[in-house]
C-alpha positions in Angstrom: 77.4 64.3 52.5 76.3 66.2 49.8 77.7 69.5 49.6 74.4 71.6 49.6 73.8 70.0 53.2 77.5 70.6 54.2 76.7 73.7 53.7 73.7 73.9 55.4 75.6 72.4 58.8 78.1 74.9 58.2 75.9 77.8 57.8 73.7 76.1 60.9 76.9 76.4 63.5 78.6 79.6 62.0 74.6 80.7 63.0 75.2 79.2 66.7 78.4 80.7 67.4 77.7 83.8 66.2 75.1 84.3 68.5 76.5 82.1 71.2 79.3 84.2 71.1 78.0 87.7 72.4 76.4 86.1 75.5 77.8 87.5 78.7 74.8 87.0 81.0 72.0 83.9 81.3 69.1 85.2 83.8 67.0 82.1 84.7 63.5 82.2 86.1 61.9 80.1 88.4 58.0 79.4 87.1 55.3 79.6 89.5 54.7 82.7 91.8 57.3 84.3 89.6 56.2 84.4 86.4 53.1 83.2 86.8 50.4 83.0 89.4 49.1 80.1 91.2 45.4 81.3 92.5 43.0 78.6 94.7 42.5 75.5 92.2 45.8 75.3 90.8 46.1 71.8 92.3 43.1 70.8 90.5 44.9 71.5 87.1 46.9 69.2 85.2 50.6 69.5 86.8 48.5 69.5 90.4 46.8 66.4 90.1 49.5 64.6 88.2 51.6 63.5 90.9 48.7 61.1 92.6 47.9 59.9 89.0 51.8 58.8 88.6 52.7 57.7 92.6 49.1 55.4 91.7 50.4 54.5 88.9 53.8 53.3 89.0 53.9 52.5 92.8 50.4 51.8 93.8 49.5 49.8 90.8 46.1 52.0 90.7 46.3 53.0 87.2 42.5 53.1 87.1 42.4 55.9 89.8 39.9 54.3 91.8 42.4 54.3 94.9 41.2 56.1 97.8 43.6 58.8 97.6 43.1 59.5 93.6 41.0 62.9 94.2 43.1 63.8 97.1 45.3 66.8 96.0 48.3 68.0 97.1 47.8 70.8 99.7 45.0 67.7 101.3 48.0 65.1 101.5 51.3 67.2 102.5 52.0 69.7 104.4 52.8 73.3 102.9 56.7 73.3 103.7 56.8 70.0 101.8 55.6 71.0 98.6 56.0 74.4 98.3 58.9 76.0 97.2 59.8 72.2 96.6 61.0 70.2 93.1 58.7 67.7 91.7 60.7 64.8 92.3 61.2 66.0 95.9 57.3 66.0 96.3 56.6 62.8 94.2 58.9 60.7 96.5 57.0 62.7 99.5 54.2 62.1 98.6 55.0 58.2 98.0 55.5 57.7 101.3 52.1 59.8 102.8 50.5 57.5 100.7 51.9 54.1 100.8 52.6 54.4 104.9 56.0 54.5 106.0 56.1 50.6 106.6 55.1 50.0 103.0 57.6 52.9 101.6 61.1 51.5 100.2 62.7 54.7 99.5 65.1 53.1 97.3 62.1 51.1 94.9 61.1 55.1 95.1 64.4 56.8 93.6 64.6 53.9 91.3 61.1 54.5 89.7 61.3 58.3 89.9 62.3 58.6 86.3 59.0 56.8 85.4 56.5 58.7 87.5 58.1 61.8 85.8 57.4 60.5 82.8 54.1 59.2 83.8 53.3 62.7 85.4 54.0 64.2 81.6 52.2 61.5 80.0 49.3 63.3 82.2 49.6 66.5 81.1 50.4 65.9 77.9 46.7 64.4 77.0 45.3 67.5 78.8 44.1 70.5 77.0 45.2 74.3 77.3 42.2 75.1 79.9 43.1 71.9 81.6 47.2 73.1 82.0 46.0 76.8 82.9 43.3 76.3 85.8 44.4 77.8 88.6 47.5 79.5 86.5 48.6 82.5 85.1 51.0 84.8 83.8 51.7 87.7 86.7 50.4 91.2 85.1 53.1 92.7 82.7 55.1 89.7 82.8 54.3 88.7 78.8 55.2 92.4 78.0 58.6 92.2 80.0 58.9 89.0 78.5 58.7 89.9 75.3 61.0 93.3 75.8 64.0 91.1 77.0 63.6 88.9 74.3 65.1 91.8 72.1 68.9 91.5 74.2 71.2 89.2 72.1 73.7 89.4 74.3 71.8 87.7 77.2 71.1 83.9 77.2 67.5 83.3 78.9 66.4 80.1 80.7 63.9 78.4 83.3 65.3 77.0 86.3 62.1 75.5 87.9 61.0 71.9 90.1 58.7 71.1 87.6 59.6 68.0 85.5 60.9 69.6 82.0 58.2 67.7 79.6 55.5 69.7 82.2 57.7 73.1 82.2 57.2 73.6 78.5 54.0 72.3 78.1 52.8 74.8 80.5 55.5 78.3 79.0 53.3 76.6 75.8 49.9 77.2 77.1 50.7 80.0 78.8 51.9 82.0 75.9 55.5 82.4 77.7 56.8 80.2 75.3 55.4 82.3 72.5 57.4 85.1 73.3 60.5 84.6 72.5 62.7 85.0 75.4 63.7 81.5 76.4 66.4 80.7 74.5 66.0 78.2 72.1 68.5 74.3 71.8 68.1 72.8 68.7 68.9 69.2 70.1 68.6 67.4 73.5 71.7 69.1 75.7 74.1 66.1 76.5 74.3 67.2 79.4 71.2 65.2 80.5 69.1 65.5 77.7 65.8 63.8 77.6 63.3 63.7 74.8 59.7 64.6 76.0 57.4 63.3 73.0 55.4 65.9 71.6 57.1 68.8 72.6 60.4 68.0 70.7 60.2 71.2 68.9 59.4 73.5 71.8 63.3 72.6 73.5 64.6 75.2 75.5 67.6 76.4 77.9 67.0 75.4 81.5 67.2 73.3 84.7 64.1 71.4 85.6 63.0 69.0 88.3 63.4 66.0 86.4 67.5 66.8 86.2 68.2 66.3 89.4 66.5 65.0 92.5 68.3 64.1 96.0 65.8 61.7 97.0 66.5 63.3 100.6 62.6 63.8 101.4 63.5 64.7 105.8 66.1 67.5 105.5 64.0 70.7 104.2 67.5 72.4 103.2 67.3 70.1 100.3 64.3 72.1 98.6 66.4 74.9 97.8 69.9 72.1 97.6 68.3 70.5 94.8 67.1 73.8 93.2 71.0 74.8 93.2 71.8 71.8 91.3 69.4 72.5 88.8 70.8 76.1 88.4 74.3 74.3 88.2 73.2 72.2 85.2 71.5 75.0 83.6 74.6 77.0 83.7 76.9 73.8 82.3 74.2 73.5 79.5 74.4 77.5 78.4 78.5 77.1 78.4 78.4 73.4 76.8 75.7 74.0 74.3 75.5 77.6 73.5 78.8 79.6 74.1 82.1 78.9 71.2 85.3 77.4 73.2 87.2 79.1 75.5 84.4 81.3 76.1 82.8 82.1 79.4 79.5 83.7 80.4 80.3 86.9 83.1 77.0 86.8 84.8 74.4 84.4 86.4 71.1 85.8 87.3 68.0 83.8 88.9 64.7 85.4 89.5 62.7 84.1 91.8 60.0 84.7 94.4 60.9 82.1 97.6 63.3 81.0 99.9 64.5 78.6 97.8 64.8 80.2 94.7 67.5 82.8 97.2 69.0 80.0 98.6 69.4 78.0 95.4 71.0 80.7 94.0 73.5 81.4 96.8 74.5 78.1 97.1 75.2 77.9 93.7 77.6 80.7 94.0 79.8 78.9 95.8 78.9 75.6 94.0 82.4 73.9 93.0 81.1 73.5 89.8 80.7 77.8 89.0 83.8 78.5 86.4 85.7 81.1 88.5 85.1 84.8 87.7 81.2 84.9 87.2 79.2 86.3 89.3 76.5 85.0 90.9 72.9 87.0 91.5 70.0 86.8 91.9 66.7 89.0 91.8 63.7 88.1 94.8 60.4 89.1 94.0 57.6 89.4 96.4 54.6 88.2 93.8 54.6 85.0 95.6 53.8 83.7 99.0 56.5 85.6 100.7 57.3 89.2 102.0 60.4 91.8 100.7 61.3 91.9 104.1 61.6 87.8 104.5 64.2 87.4 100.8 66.3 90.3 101.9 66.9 88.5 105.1 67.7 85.3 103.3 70.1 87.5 100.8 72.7 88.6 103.4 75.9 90.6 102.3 76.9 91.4 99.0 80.2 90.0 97.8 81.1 91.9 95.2 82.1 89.7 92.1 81.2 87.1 94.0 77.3 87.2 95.2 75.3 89.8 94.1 71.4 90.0 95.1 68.7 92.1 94.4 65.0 92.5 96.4 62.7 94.5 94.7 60.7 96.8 96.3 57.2 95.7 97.7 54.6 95.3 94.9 57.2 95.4 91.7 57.9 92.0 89.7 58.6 90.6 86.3 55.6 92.3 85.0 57.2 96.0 86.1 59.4 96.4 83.0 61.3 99.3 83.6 62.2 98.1 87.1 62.8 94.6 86.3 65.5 95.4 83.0 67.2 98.2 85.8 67.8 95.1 88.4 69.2 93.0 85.8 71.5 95.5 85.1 70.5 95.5 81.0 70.6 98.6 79.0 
């Protein structure tokens, strides 16, 4: 190798771990009703209508659209507590089998195809424009501002942990102008922990667990909507240690944000997740700008455990978007 780029790998990794190396906290948000809103016609937009488009297309063989369910959208075909709150792959085998009849589902032909319909779900969105990915969606008040404010703390690794498939996460943090400011910390390669390259988005990689890491394929137990979100936290967590942090180093803190059940209960399961390296401590901060009251997370939350489990309910009407409020919960400076 020649030694101007040795020296440019060098400088590249000294770079990494420098920064890597003052990280003591990764806060993780979930997406939609946290950071951004989901108003009446978001399942007309691109993400919405992509999971008919790829159960019709890889398991229906309707990749025309012409079959009878292809304008059908979500909220029409499932009910609420099985998409909401829910991962995409949880919903696309779901909705498989509302589709195709339970005596034509194979759940297994489902799991083994799920890959694909991800991929054919970002295929989707991908050949979408920007109006097309933000109907029915948008960034909660204040949220780019507090965005943009936390961006600022080198010390704190930032990251989605969301259902949606990861090509589809960063399409939309792209359109959205979420992307744009900053905060989500960036990998400069596919994590090797499960790394997948979704074409055309290559250069907008960043830290996260997404739907399309991890899917149960257990579509009758409604624990596993939040389960599978706990796993995703997990492999977020193993990608900030593996990927960012120098050896022999250890984050202190895990925080989730979040506005549902699920994003409490993901978060709670994951501190006691045999995978946590011992001595973090595991929080997270519920936020009422979704579908669900303060009074309902704080419920879900139980006792603190100090060192252990650590949640946080903001007060009724406060979110991402209050900045002062939000940077106090996380405990930052």
């Amino acid at each position: 190798m020649p030694m101007f780029s040795s020296l440019l790998v060098v400088s590249s990794v000294l770079c990494i771990i420098s920064k890597a190396s003052s990280f003591s906290t990764l806060i993780t948000f979930d997406v939609d009703g946290t950071l951004v809103s989901s108003s009446p016609g978001w399942e007309e937009g691109a993400h919405g209508r992509s999971f008919t488009h790829a159960v019709n297309a890889v398991l229906i063989k309707k990749k025309d659209g012409n079959s009878s369910s292809a304008h059908e959208t979500i909220p029409q075909l499932l009910e609420k507590h099985e998409f909401h709150g829910s991962t995409d792959g949880l919903i696309l085998m779901r909705l498989a089998r509302k589709l195709m009849g339970a005596s034509l589902f194979n759940k297994d032909d489902a799991s083994a195809k799920l890959d694909l319909m991800m991929d054919t779900m970002y295929g989707f969105v991908s050949e979408c424009n920007d109006d097309e990915i933000r109907k029915g969606i948008a960034p909660l008040p204040g949220t780019i501002q507090t965005l943009e404010t936390l961006a600022s703390y080198e010390d704190v690794a930032f990251g989605l942990v969301t259902g949606n498939v990861e090509g589809i996460a960063r399409r939309k943090m792209d359109a959205l102008g979420i992307y744009d400011t900053g905060v989500l910390t960036s990998l400069s390669q596919p994590p090797r922990l499960g790394g997948r390259v979704w074409e055309g988005m290559e250069h907008k990689r960043f830290l996260g667990g997404f739907g399309s890491d991890f899917c149960s394929g257990n579509i009758d137990d409604p624990e596993r909507n939040y389960l599978d979100r706990g796993e995703q936290l997990a492999i977020c967590v193993q990608r900030c240690i593996e990927e960012l942090c120098p050896p022999n180093s250890q984050i202190e803190r895990v925080i989730h944000v979040g506005d549902a059940p699920a994003d409490i209960l993901a978060a709670k399961s994951y501190a006691f997740h045999p995978s946590k390296p011992k001595n973090v401590s595991v929080g997270v901060i519920g936020v009422a700008t979704g579908s669900y009251t303060v009074k309902e997370l704080r419920e879900l939350c139980g006792e603190i455990i100090p060192g252990v489990w650590e949640p946080v309910v903001l007060d009724d009407g406060f979110g991402v978007g209050n900045t002062e409020a939000f940077i106090k919960a996380c405990g930052l400076n």
